[in-house]
N, C-alpha and C positions, 0 to 999 in steps of 0.2 A: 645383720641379717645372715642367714645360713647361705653358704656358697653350696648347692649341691652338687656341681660340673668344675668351676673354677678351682687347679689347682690337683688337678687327676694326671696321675701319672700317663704320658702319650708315648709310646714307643719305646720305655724305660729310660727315659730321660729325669736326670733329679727337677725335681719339679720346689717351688717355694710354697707355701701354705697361705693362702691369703691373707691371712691374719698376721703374717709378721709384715706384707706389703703394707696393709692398713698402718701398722703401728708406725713403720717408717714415713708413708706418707703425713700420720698425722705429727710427729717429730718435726718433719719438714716445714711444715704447714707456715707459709710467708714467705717462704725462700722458694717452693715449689708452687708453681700457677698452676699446672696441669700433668696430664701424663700422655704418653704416647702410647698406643697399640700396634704394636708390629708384626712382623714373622718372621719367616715363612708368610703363609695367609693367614690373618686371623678369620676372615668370615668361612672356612673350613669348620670350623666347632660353634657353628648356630644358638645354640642354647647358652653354651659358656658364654662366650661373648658377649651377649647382651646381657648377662646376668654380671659378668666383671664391668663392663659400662655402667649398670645401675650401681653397683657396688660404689664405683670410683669417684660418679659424681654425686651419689649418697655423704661422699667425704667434703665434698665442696671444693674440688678439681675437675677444672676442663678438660675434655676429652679429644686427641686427635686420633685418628684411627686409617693408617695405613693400608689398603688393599691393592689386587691388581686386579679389580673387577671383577673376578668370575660369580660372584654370587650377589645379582643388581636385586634381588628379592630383598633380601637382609641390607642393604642401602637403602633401599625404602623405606626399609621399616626403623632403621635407626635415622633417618631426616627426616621423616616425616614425624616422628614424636618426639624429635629434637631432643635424642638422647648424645651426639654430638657434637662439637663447638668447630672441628677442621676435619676434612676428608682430603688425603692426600693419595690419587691413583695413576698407579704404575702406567703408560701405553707403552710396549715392549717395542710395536713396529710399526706402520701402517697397519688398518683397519680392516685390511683385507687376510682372507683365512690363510692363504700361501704360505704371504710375510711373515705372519705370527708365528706361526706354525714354524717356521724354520728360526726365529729367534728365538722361543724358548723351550723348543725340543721336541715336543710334544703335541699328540692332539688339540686342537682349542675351538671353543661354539663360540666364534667370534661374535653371533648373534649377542649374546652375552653380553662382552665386553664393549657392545654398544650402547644394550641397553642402560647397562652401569653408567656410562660416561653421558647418555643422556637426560639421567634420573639427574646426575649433578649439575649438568650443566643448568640443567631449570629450577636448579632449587635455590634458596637464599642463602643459604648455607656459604661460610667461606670453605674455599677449598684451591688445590691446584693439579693440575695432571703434571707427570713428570717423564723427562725419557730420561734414561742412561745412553747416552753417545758412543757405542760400541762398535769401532770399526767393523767394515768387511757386515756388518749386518744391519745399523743405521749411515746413510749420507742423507748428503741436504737435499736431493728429491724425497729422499723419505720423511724426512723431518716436514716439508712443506703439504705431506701429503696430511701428515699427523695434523698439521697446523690449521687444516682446512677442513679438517675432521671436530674441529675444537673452535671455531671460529669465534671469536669475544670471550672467550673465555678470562674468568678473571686475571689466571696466573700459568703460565705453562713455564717450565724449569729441565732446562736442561743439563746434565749429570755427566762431567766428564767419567768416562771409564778408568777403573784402577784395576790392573792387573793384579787380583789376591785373593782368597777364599773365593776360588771358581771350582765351580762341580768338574767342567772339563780342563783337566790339564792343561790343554793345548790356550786354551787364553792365556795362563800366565807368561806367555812369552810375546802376548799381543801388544805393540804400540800404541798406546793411546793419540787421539786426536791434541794435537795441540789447541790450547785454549781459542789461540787467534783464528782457527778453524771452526771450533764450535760457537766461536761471537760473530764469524761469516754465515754461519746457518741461523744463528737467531738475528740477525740483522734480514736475511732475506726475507722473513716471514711476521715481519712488520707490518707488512699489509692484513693480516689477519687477526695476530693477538699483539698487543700494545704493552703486556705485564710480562716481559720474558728473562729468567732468571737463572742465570750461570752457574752454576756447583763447579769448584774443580777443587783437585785432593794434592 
């Protein structure tokens, strides 16, 4: 099928051609289950997206597809015609506009990243929400507030922070939480998600 969108050059970034992905996916094909969509954001380019989705499971590869919510329209549209197999979304802070707003820099319609987290949370879909544990901007009243924002959720994951490709300098010289601290905040929040899952680097 013609990619019209997939594969356009964004910001003059070298960009890969769909067609040598395909050829590689299909090379793979037994050794590769699936693929991943990541970023940046991918639901940022609306039309590509779902058109490299149709593309990829055209090939007969499962689809996970990474966001951080801001666009719960295009979450609907790709669960509800179960064009993907796992959604895995970013909560940056608590659910309130403040918090957000101060851990990823920027303006945020937190309205949004409700409705995102609640299109998932109701849908059949596997999936999981995830934080990255970042000092000085998540502790564990935050984590629990996250926790209570997400309650039965199938899978919540928490993400030690690694000090490296940070936009702001000043993190690379942040201490990460020690593990045994980040297994104290997923213990306390037991009471609400039962599937709670450590990343550390």
């Amino acid at each position: 099928m013609p990619l019209k969108n997939v594969g356009r050059n964004f910001d003059s970034m070298d960009t890969i051609p769909f067609y040598k992905i395909a050829g590689f996916l299909k090379q793979k094909k037994g050794w590769i289950d699936g693929v991943v969509i990541t970023g940046g954001e991918p639901s940022l380019h609306n039309g590509a997206l779902v058109e490299l989705i149709v593309a990829i499971k055209s090939l007969g590869f499962q689809v996970k597809l990474d966001t951080n919510g801001t666009n719960p329209e295009l979450l609907k549209e790709v669960i509800g015609k179960h064009m993907v197999d796992y959604i895995a979304m970013d909560i940056k802070a608590p659910l309130r506009e403040k918090d957000y707003q101060n851990a990823v820099g920027c303006k945020v319609d937190i309205e949004r990243i409700i409705r995102s987290k609640d299109i998932i949370l109701n849908s059949d879909i596997d999936y999981e929400f995830r934080t990255t544990v970042v000092p000085g901007i998540i502790n564990k009243e935050n984590i629990a507030s996250i926790a209570r924002a997400i309650k039965n959720a199938k899978k919540y994951c928490l993400q030690q922070f690694v000090p490296r490709d940070t936009l702001d300098p000043a993190f690379l010289s942040l201490k990460p939480y020690a593990i045994e601290e980040i297994r104290a905040m997923a213990d306390s929040i037991l009471p609400y998600i039962r599937n709670i899952i450590l990343r550390s680097n």
